[in-house]
N, C-alpha and C positions, 0 to 999 in steps of 0.2 A: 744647701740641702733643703727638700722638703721640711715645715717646721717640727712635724709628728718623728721624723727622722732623726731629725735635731735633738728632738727628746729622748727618744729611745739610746739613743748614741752617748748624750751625756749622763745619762741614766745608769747605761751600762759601764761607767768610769768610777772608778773609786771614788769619794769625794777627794779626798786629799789630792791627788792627782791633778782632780781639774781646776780644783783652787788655785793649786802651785801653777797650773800653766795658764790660770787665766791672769794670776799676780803680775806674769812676767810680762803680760802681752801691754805694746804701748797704749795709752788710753784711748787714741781714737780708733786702732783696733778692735781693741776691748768692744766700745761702740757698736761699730760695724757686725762684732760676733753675736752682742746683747740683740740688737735689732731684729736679726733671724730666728731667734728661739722664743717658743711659746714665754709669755711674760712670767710662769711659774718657774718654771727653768730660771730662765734670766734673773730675776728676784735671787734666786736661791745662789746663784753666782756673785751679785753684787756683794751678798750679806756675807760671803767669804774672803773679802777684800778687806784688806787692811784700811786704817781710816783715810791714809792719806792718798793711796789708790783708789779708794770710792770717791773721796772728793772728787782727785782729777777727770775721774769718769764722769762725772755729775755737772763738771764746768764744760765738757763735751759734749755731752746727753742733752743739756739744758740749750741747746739752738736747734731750730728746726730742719728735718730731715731734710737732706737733698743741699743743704749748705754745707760752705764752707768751715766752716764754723765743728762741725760735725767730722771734719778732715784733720784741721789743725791737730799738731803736739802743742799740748799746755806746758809739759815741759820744756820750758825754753830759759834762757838766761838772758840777764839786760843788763845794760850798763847804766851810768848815769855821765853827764859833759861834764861832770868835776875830777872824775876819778884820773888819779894819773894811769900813764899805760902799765906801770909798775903793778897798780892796784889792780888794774883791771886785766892784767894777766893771772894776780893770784886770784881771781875771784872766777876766772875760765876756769881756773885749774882744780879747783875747788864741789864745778858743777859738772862732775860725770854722767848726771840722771839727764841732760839738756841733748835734745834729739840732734841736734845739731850746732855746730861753732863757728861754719863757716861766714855767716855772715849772722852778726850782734846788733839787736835793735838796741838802740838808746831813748833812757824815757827821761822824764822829769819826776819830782817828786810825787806824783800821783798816778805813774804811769803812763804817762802820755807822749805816746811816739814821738820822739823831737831825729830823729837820726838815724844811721846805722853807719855799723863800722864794721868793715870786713875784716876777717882775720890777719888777713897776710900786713892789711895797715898794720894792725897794732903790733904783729911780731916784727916789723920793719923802723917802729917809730923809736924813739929814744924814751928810757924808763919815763921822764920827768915831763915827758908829751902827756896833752890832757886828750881824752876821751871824744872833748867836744872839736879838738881841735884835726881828727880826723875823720868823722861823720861826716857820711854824705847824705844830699836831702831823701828820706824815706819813701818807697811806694809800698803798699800797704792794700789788703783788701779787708772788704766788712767781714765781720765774723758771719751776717744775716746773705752776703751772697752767695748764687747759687754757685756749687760745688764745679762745675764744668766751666764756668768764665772764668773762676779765678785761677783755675787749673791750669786753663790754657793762655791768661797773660803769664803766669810762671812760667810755663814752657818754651811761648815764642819768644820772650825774652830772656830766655836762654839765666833764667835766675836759680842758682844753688837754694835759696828758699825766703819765703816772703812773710813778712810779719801779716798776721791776722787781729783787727782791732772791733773793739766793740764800736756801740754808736758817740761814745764819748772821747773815740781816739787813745783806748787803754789797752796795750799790751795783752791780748789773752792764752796766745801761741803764735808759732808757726807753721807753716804750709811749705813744706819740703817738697826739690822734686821730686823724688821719688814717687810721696804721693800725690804729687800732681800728676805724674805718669800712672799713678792708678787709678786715680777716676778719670781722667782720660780714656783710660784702655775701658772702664767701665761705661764709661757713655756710650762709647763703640762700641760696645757690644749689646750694651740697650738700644741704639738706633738699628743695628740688623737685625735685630731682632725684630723690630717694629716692622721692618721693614719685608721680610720674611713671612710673616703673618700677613700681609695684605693680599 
């Protein structure tokens, strides 16, 4: 929506209302809705987020437009090579807020991508199986790359979702496909448009 639109629209909402529905929205949504609205507006919506929703919006916000980085779910869940599959089932099961399960990066102690372990490994492996001993070696995109190449190495290869790391190799989220399939669909429709215009 035009931004002056945007305003008047949330304007006309109760506050309570738009709180509640902007609490719910995941944080790189949230993003994506902040971005469009006059920075008044926007403001006034951050400041109605709870703390721990403003952070995660803030670990999103905080990479530049047009990145990936700005895609990612922070909420994600990680494991560690030590944990048994025992442990590291109660600790899936533990994290209902994590965008996705299907596939679990594993870090080391500082966060540092060492792995990843699909789901189906660990609900197949025997309790007393360690973590490290079914990770496979990690692909991974920068948090600073642009939003449409890491989109579409997720896509062509055909990946349920790809860890996003900062420049130090640290867990920040993942890039689900899903919305790999939407900025995809959004580049498409930024290029006809471009293209439309000439």
């Amino acid at each position: 929506l035009d931004p002056t639109l945007s305003s008047e629209l949330v304007n006309s909402l109760q506050k309570d209302e738009v709180a509640e529905y902007v609490e719910h929205l995941d944080p790189n949504d949230r993003v994506a809705l902040i971005d469009e609205l006059p920075a008044k507006v926007a403001n006034r919506l951050l400041r109605g987020l709870s703390v721990n929703e403003r952070q995660l919006t803030a670990s999103v916000a905080g990479y530049p437009k047009g990145s990936i980085g700005r895609r990612m779910s922070p909420e994600v869940v990680t494991l560690t090579p030590t944990l048994t599959v025992a442990q590291a089932t109660q600790r899936l099961r533990s994290r209902d807020d994590a965008e996705t399960l299907y596939m679990v990066p594993v870090v080391d102690g500082t966060r540092r991508l060492v792995g990843i372990a699909s789901l189906r490994a660990i609900f197949c492996a025997e309790p007393e199986d360690t973590t490290e001993s079914l990770m496979t070696d990690p692909q991974s995109a920068q948090a600073t790359d642009e939003a449409e190449f890491a989109a579409r190495r997720c896509a062509d290869q055909d990946m349920l979702a790809l860890p996003v790391v900062d420049g130090e190799n640290r867990v920040g989220g993942v890039l689900t496909a899903e919305d790999a399939d939407d900025s995809l669909e959004e580049a498409e429709s930024e290029d006809q448009a471009r293209s439309a215009a000439r």
